[in-house]
N, C-alpha and C positions, 0 to 999 in steps of 0.2 A: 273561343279560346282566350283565356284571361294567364295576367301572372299576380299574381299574391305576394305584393313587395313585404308587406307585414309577417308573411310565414316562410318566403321565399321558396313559391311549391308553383310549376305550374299545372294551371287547372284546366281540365280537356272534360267535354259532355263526350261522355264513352259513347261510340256511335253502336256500336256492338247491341248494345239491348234497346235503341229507339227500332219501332216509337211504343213499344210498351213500356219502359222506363227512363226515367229521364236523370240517369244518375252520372256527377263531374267526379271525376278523379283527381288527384292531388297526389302530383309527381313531387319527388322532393331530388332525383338523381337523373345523370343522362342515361344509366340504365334501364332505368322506368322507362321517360319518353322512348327509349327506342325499342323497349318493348311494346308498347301502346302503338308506335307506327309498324311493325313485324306482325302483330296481333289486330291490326283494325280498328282500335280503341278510334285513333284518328287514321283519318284516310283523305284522299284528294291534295292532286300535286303539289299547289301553293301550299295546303294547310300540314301538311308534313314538315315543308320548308319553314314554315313559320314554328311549327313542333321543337323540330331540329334548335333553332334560334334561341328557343326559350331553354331548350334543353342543355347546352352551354352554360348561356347568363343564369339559370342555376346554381350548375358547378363555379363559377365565377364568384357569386354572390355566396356561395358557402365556404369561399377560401380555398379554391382547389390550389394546387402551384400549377404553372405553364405549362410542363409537364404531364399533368392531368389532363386539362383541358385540351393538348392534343388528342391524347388518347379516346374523351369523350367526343370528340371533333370527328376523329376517323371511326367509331363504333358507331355513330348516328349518321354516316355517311353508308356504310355499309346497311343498315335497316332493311329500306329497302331497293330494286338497281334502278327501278323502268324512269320513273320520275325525277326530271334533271333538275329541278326545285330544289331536291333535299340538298345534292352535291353543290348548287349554287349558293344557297342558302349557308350551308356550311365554310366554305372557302370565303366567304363575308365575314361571319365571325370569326375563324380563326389568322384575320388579320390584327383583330383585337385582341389577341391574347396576349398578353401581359400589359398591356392596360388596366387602369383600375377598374376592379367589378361594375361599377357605374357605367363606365362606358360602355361594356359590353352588353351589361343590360340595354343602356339606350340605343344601341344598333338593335336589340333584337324586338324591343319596341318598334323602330324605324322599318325593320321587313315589316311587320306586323301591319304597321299603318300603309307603308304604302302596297301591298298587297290590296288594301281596301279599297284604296283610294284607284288600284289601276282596276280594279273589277266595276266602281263604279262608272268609270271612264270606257272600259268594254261596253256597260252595258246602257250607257249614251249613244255609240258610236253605231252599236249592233242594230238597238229597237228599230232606228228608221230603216233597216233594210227589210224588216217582216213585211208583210202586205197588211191590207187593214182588213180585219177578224182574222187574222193568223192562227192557225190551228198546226200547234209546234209539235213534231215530236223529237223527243228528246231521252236519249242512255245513259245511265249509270246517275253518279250527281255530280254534278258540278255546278253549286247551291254553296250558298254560304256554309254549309256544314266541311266543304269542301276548301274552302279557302279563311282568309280570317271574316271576312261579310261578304253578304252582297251575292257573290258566286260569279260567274262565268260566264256558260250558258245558260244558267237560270238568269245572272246577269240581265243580261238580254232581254230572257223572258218578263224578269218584273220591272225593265223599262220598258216594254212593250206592253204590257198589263195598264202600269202607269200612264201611258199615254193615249190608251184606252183602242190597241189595234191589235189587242191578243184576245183570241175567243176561245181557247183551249189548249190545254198541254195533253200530251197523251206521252204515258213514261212509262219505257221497259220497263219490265222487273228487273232484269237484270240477273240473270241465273249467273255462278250457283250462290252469290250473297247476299241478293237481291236488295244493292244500294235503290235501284229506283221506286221497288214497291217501298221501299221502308224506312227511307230516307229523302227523295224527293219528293215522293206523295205528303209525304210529314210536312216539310215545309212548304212546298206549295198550300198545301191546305191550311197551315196556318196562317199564309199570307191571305188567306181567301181565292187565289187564283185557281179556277178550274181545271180540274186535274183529273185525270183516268188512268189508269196501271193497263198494261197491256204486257203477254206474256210477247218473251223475246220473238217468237215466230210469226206474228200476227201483223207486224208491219208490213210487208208485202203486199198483201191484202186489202188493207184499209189504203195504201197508197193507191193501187190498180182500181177502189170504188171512189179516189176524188176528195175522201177525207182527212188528208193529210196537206198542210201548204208547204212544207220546210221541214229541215230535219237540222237542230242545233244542238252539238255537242262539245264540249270539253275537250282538253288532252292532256298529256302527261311528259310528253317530249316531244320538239318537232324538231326534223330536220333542216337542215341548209336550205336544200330543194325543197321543202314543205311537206314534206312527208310526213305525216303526224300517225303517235304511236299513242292511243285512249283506250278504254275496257274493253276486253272482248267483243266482239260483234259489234263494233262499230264500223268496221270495213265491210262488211256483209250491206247495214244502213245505206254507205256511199253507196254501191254498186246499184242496190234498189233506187237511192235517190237517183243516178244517172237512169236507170230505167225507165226509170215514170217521167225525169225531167224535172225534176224538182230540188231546188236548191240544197246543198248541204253545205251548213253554215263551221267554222271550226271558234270557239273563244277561247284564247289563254293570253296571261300577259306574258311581258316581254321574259321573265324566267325563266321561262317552259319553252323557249330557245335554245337548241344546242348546236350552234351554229360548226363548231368542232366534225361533229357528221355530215359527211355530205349527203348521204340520204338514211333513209329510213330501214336499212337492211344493216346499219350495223347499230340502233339500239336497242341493249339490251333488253329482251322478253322475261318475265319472269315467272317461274312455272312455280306453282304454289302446291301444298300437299294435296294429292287426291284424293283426301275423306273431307276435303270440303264439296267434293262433288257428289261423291255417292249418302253422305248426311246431309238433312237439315236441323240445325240446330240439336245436332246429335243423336237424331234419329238415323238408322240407316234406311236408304230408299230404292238400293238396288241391291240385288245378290251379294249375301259374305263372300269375297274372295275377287270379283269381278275389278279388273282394271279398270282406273278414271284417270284423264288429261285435264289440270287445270292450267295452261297457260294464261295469265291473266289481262293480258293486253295484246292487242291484232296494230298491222299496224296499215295504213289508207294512203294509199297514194297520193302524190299533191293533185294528178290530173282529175281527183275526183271531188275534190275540193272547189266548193262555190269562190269563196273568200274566208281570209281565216280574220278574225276582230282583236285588233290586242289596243293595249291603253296607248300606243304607242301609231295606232293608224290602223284601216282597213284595207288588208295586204290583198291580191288579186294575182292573178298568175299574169306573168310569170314568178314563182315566188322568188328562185335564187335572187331575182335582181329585186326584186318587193323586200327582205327580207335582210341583203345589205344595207338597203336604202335607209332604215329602220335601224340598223345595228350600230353607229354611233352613239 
């Protein structure tokens, strides 16, 4: 994610068509960005936030009045609910509003950077707890496509790669938008780290034959109590990881905090149209007329939770008191 101080547009690689095409878009309004975060263009909790930020210091930098920038303030806040990123993200810059365009551009620089800088601090903190030839699996993405670099749980992954104690990734697809086949596979394989797609239902399985050490994912809100709310079927994951015994790892930084909830049953789910269930890529794949559920995030109890990795410390249960500790 980049901004274009010379055309004052920010520029987002539409996630939408990787990894067959690798085409950036060039936002010029917060209508845009917050169409691009409603629509998938961008997606993953920090890089929304980060979305959001630039989408602002746009309107700023094109001369909105005060008055505007609220309004683009509270339309990019509403985008989308599940992800406490955006609404964090937002409530930052609209302390800057009526400051000169400069500064609010360099606050949304400032989330941008240290968004980076806490993923690469995750995934310092995380690698050492893999075992050595770690065979990771991992849901949805939460890869630098997902944040402004670096990622989360990939995070993790490419310091553990890096340090030479990761021997495989195996990654949902991820139905029905399949971020992992076609978006962590992407990256991963561009970083060269070994990587295999597995469709959503096959983890079980390969955990019960021995081939699986860990399971690291991403999230998009956590609670007080640690409750973490990430992609669909990532709470199904926990339960299998308790089954077999095997660690399940959570990475986010400190934004993806919503310390406000005390657990995980009041944040918002967000149920998406249901012809993204029965198309793919606008094919349809089930019966005209047949009803489909897309709620797009489950949400994991903290008790099924190994440790969760934020740039800020590696939290353990109990989390309430792990996660005030951490909140100054």
């Amino acid at each position: 994610m980049l901004y274009d101080e010379a055309r004052d547009e920010v520029c987002l690689l539409d996630q939408r068509l990787l990894p067959g095409e690798e085409t950036w878009l060039r936002l010029a309004t917060a209508e845009q960005v917050a169409d691009a975060i409603r629509t998938l263009a961008v997606r993953g909790a920090p890089a929304i936030g980060v979305a959001a930020a630039y989408g602002i210091a746009v309107e700023a930098r094109r001369g909105a009045s005060p008055e505007r920038l609220r309004e683009a303030a509270a339309l990019l806040a509403r985008a989308r609910p599940t992800a406490v990123n955006l609404e964090w993200a937002v409530r930052r810059m609209s302390v800057r509003i009526g400051e000169p365009a400069s500064s609010v551009l360099a606050l949304a620089h400032a989330i941008r950077d240290e968004d980076e800088a806490a993923c690469r601090r995750i995934g310092a903190l995380g690698g050492p707890l893999l075992p050595p030839a770690a065979r990771v699996l991992t849901h949805c993405n939460a890869g630098a496509l997902a944040t402004a670099a670096y990622g989360t749980a990939l995070g993790i992954v490419r310091a553990a790669h890096e340090a030479g104690r990761l021997a495989h990734v195996y990654a949902d697809e991820t139905r029905p938008f399949f971020q992992g086949a076609r978006l962590t596979a992407w990256e991963l394989q561009r970083d060269g780290i070994p990587v295999t797609i597995l469709t959503d239902n096959m983890a079980g399985w390969l955990m019960a034959r021995g081939e699986i050490s860990c399971v690291v994912v991403g999230a998009d809100r956590i609670a007080a109590n640690g409750d973490v709310a990430n992609k669909i079927g990532t709470y199904a994951l926990a339960v299998l990881a308790r089954h077999h015994a095997l660690p399940f790892y959570v990475a986010a930084p400190w934004s993806t905090f919503d310390p406000s909830l005390p657990t995980g049953a009041g944040i918002p789910i967000e149920e998406r149209d249901s012809d993204e269930v029965v198309r793919i890529f606008g094919r349809l794949i089930a019966p005209e007329g047949v009803a489909a559920r897309y709620p797009a995030f489950d949400v994991t109890p903290a008790e099924l939770v190994t440790a969760i990795v934020t740039e800020r410390g590696v939290l353990r249960a109990p989390y309430g008191a792990a996660i005030r500790s951490i909140a100054g």
